[in-house]
matplotlib code that plots the C-alpha trace (Angstrom):
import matplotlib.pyplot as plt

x = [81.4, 82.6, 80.2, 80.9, 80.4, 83.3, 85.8, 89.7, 91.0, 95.0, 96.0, 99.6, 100.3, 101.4, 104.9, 105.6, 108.3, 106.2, 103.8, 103.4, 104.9, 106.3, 109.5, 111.7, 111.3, 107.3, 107.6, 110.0, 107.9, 104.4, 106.3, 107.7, 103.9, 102.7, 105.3, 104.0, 99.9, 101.1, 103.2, 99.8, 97.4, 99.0, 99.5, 95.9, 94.5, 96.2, 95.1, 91.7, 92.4, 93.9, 90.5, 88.3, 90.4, 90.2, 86.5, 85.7, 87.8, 86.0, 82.7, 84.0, 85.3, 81.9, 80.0, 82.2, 81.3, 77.6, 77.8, 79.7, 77.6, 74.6, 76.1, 77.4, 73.7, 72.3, 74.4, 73.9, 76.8, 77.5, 80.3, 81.0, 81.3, 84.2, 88.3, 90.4, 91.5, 88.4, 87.9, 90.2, 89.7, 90.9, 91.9, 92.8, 93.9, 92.2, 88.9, 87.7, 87.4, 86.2, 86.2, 87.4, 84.2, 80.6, 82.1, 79.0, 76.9, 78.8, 78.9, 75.7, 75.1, 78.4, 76.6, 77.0, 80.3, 82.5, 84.1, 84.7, 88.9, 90.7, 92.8, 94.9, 94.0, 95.9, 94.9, 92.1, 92.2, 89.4, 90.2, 88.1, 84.8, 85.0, 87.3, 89.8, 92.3, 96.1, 97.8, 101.5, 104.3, 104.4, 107.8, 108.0, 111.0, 112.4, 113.7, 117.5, 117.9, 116.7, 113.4, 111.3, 109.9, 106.3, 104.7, 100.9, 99.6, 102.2, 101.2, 97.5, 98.1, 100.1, 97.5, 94.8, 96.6, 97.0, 101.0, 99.9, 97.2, 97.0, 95.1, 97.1, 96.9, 98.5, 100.2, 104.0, 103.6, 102.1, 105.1, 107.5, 105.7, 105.9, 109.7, 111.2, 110.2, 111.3, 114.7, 114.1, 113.9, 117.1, 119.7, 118.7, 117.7, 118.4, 121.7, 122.5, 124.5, 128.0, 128.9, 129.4, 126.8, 124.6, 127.4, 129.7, 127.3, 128.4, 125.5, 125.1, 128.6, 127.9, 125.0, 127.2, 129.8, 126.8, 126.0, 129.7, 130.1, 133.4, 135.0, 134.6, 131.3, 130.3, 128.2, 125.0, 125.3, 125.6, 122.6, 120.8, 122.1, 120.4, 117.3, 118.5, 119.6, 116.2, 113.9, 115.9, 114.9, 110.6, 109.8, 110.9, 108.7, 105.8, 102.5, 100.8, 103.6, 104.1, 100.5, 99.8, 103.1, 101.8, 97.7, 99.1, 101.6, 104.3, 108.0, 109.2, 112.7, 114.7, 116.9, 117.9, 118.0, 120.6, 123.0, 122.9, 125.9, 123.8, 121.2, 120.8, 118.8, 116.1, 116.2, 115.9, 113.3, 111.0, 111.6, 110.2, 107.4, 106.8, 107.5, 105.3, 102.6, 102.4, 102.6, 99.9, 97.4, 98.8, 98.0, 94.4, 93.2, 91.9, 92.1, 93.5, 92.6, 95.0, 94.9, 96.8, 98.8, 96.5, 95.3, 95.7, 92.5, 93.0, 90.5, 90.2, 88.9, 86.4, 84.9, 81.2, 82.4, 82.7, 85.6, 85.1, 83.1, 82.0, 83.2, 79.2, 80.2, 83.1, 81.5, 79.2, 81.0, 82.9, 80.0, 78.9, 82.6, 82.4, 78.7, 80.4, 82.7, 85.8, 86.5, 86.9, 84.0, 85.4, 87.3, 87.1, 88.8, 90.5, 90.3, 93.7, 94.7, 97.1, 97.5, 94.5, 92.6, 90.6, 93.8, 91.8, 91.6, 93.7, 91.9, 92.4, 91.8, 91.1, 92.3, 92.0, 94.6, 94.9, 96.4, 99.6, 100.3, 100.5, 103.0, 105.4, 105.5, 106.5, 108.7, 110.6, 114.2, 115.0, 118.4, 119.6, 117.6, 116.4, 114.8, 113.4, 112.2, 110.6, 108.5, 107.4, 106.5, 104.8, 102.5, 101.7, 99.8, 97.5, 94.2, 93.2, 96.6, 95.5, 92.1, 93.6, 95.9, 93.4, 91.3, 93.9, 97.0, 97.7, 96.7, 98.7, 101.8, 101.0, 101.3, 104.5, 105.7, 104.7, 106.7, 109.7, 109.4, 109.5, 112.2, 114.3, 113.1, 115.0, 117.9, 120.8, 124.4, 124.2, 121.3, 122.2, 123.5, 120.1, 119.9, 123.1, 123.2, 119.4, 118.6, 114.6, 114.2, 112.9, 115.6, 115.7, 113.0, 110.3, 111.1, 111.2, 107.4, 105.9, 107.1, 105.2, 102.2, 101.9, 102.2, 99.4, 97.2]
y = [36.9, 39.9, 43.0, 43.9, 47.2, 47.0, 46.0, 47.1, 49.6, 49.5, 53.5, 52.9, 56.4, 55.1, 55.7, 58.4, 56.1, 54.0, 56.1, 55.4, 57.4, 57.8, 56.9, 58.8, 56.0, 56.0, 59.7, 59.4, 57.1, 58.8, 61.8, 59.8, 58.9, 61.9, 63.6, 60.4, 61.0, 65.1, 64.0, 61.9, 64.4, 68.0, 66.7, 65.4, 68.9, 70.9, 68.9, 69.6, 72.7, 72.3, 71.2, 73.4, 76.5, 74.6, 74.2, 77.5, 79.2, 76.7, 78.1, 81.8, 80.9, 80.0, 82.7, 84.7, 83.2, 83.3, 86.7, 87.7, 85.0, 87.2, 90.4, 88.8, 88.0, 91.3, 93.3, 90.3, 88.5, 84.6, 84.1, 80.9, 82.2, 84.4, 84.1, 83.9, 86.9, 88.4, 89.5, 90.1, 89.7, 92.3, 90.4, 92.4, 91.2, 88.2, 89.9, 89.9, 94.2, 93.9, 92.6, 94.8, 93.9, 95.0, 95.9, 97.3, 94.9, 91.7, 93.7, 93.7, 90.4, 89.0, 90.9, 89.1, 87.9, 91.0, 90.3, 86.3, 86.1, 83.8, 81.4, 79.7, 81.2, 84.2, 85.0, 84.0, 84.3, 84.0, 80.7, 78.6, 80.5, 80.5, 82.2, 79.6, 79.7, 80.4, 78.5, 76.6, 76.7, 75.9, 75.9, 77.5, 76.9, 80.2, 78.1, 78.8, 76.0, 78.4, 77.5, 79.9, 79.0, 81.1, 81.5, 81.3, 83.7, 86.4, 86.2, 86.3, 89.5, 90.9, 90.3, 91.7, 95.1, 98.4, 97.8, 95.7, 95.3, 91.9, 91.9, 89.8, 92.9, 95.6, 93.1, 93.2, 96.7, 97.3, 95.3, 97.3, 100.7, 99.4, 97.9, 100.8, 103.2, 100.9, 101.1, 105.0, 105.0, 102.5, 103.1, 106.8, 108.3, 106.5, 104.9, 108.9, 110.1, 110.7, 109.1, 105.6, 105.2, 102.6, 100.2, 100.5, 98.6, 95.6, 93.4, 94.2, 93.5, 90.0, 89.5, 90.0, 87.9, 85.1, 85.2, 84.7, 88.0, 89.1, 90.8, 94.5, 96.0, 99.0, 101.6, 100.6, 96.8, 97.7, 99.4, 96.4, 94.3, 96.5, 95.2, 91.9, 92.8, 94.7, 91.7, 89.7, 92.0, 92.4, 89.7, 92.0, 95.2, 95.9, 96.8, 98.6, 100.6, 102.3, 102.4, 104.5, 106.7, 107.8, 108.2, 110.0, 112.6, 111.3, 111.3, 108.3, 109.3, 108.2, 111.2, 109.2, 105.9, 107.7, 108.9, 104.9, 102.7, 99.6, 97.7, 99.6, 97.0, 97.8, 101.6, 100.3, 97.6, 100.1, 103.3, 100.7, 99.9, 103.4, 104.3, 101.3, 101.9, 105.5, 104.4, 101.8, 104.9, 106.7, 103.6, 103.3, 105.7, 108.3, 112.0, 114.4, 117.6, 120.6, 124.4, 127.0, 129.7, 132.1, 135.0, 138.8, 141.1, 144.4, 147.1, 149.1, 146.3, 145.9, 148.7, 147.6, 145.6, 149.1, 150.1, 147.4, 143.8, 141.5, 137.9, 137.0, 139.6, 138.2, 134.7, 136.0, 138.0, 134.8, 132.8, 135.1, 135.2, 131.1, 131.1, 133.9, 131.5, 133.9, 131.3, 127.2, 126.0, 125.5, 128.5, 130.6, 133.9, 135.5, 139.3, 140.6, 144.2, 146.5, 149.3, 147.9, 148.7, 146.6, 145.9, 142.9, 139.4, 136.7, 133.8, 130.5, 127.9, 124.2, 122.2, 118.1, 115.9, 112.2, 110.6, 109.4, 112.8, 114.0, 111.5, 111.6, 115.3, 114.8, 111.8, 114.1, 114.5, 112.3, 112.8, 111.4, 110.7, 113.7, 114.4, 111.3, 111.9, 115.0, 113.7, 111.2, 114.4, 116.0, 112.8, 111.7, 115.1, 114.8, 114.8, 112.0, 109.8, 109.5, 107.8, 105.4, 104.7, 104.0, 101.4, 99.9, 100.4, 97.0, 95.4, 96.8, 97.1, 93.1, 92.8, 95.1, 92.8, 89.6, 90.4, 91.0, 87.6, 85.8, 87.6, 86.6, 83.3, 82.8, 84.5, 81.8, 82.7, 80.7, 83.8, 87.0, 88.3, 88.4, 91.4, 93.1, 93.1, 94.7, 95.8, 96.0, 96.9, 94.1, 92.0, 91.2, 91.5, 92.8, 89.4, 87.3, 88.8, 88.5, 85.1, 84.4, 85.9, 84.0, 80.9, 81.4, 82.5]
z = [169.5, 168.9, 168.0, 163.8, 164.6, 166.9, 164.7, 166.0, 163.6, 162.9, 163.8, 162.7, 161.1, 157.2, 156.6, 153.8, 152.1, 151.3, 149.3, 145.5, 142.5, 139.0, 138.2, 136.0, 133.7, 133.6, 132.9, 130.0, 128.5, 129.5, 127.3, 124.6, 124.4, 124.4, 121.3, 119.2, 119.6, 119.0, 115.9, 114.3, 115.9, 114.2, 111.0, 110.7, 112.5, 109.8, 107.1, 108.2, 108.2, 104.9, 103.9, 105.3, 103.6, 100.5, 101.2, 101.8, 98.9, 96.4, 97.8, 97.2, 94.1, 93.0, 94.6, 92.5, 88.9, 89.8, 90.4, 87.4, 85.1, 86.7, 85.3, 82.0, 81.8, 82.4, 79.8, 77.5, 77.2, 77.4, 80.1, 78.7, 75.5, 76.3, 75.6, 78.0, 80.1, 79.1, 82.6, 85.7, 89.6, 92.0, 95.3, 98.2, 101.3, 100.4, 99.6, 96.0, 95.7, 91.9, 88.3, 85.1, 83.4, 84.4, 87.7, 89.9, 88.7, 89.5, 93.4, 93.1, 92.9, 95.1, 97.6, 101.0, 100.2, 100.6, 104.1, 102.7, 102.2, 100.3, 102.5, 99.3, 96.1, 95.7, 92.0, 89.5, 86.1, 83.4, 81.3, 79.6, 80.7, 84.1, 86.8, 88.3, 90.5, 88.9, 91.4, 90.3, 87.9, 84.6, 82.3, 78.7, 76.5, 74.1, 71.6, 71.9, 74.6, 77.1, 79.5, 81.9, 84.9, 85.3, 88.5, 87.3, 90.4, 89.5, 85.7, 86.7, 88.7, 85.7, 83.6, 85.6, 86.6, 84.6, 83.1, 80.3, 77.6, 76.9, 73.7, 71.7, 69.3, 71.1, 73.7, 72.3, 71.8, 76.0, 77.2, 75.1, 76.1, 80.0, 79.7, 77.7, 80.7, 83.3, 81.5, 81.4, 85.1, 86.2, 83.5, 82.7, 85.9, 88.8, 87.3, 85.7, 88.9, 88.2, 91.9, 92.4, 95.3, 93.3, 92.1, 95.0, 97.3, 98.8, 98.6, 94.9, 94.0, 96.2, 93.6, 90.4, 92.0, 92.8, 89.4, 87.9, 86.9, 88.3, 84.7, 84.0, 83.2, 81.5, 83.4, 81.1, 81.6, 86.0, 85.4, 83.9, 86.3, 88.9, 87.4, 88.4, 92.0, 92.2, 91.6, 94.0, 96.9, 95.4, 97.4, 100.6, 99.5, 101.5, 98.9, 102.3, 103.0, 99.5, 99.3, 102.0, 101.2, 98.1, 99.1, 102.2, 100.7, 103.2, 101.1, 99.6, 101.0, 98.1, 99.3, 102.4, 101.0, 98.7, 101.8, 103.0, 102.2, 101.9, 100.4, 97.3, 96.0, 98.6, 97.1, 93.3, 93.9, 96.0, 93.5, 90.7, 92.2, 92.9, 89.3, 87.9, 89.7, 88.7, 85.3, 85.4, 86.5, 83.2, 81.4, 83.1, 80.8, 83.3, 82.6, 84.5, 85.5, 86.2, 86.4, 84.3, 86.4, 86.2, 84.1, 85.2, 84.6, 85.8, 87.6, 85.0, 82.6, 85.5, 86.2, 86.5, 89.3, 91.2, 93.2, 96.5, 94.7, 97.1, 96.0, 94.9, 92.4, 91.5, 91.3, 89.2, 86.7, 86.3, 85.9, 82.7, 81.2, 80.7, 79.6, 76.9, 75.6, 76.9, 79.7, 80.1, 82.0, 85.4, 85.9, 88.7, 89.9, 92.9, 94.1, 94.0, 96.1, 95.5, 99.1, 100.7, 97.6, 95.0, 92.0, 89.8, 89.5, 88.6, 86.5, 86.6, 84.2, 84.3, 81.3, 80.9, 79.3, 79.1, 82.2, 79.9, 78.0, 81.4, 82.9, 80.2, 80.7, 84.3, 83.7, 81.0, 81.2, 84.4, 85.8, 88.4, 92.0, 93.0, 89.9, 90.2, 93.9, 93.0, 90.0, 92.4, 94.6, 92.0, 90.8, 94.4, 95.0, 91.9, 93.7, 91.1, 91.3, 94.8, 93.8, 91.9, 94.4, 97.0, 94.5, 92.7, 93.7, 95.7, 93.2, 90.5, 92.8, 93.0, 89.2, 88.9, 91.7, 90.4, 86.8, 89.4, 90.9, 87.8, 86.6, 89.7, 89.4, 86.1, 86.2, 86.2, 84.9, 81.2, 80.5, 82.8, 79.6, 77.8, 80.7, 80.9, 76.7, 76.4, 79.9, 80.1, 76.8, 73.5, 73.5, 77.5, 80.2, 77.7, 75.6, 78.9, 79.8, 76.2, 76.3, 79.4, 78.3, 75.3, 76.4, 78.4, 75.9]

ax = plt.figure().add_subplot(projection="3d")
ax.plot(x, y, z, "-o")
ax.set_aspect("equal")
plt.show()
């Protein structure tokens, strides 16, 4: 009997043919499998995703009524008691940066939550006593057969910027105020160039064709339609961008955009947005302050000074002239010399107007784009201008923005006319705007 442990072993070598594998076959089908497990599996990951977002904006969204209940409560006011767009969210980026109302309180109490971002809501509004999200469309009808389509984010960011009061008082009038400048800028100063550069462009001719308008046009109506062609290319701006142009100083280049041969729209559309958001800051209320060109005080007048004054004398000789009355608090002076030798001072004087007295004097007498490029110079240097840019100038470029998009949203050809007849003054845009305000009121 043979020994188990001794068992013969076969030592054939195995032939490699014979060795098992996939077919072509099995791996079609092992991929088909595979594509029909990933076409159930993304769907249900991103609605999970979906969720969470959802999730996590509705616990923001609360965090940021408590907080503002909180500091409705400590300057003794009922939140729930208060109309709509009684208050207005700043979001940044995502980030909630601020409310309009009882402002470093409510960051007092959001505390914790500063770095949490929005993932859907774009825009809150205040309704019904409580912040919600403005998220949809909703459709208004004008009464003449015509209907509006309003994109309830961009009117929530319009109504929570600086371009428009909307106190149902002083609304009509804040939209007329905002619109009637806006036409100030396109048909009177950017439109004011005796060249053709603006309406020879070959996208915006494409546009006016688009929209059926292939007759003869006066030079007024192709400048309203450039508010048109404008708003179709808002969606393409770049908030950041401007931003940092005017907080930095750099140029706005309107200069070059003027020398390019296309996409004029790009130049209107960005100069607005420019335009509006220094206009916001003039309607913000702020004052401004800036200094006179200087007063001459000779020597002679100055003799207790002595024949060399150090500048603590100066300083201080200035410092008795304002407590005298002679001199506007703030005022200071600079040695002048005349052949090495001790000639005077020069006095300069602060004075403080209202932030809108002060950008209608700038915005005087626009003619044409360099005229317009260096008022926006002149406005972007303002050490105060530059402060608002940096705390609320996304947002406000947002609003300006927003209006755009709803504008381009209901142009159609049975109404362009409402434009090219009245431009962006009562009868057109400004009509279109206070329409959409007050049907959300």
């Amino acid at each position: 009997m043979p020994n188990p442990d001794e068992r013969e072993v076969d030592m054939k070598p195995i032939s490699r043919g014979s060795k098992a594998g996939f077919t072509l076959v099995e791996l079609i089908v092992v991929i088909a499998i595979l594509a029909i497990l990933a076409g159930v599996a993304i769907p249900v990951y991103s609605g999970y995703i979906e969720k969470a977002n959802q999730a996590a904006d509705e616990t923001l969204l609360a965090a940021v009524n408590t907080a503002f209940g909180a500091a409705c409560i400590e300057n003794g006011v009922d939140m729930s008691q208060q109309p709509d767009y009684y208050a207005s969210v700043t979001i940044t980026d995502g980030k909630v940066a601020g409310v309009t109302r009882w402002n470093n309180a409510f960051m007092r109490y959001f505390g914790g939550n500063e770095d949490a971002a929005f993932q859907v809501y774009s825009a809150l509004w205040f309704k019904g006593g409580v912040f919600t999200p403005a998220t949809g469309k909703s459709t208004i009808s004008l009464g003449n057969g015509t209907t509006l389509t309003v994109d309830n984010a961009a009117l929530a960011n319009l109504i929570a910027g600086n371009l428009i009061d909307n106190d149902p008082e002083n609304r009509e009038a804040s939209v007329n105020k905002l619109t009637n400048s806006m036409d100030t800028l396109i048909t009177k100063a950017l439109a004011a160039d005796s060249q053709d550069w603006l309406f020879n462009d070959e996208g915006f001719n494409q546009f006016l064709s688009g929209l059926g308008l292939t007759g003869t046009l006066t030079k007024e109506q192709r400048a309203n339609a450039l508010v048109l062609y404008a708003a179709s290319k808002s969606d393409a701006i770049n908030t950041t961008d401007i931003v940092n142009a005017m907080a930095t100083g750099a140029s706005l280049g309107l200069d070059d955009f003027m020398q390019s041969a296309n996409d004029n729209g790009a130049l209107i559309a960005k100069a607005s947005t420019a335009y509006a958001m220094m206009y916001a800051y003039a309607n913000s209320g702020a004052e401004i302050t800036t200094i006179d060109n200087g007063t001459t005080v000779k020597a002679r007048n100055l003799k207790q000074l002595g024949l060399a004054p150090t500048q603590d004398q100066i300083d201080n000789w200035i410092a008795e002239e304002i407590a005298s009355g002679k001199y506007k608090s703030g005022s200071y002076a600079v040695m002048n010399y005349s052949g090495g030798s001790f000639s005077g001072v020069t006095v300069y004087q602060p004075s403080t107007q209202s932030a809108s007295e002060w950008f209608a004097q700038q915005t005087d007498g626009l003619n044409g784009i360099s005229d317009v490029d260096n008022m926006y110079k002149s406005i972007r240097d303002n050490a105060g201008f530059q402060q608002y840019v940096a705390a609320y100038g996304n947002a406000d470029m947002n609003a300006f923005l927003g209006s755009m998009q709803m504008i381009n949203d209901n142009v159609q050809s049975s109404n362009v006319n409402d434009i090219l007849s009245e431009g962006w003054t009562s009868g057109g845009v400004a009509n279109w705007l206070l329409q959409m305000l007050s049907s959300n009121s």
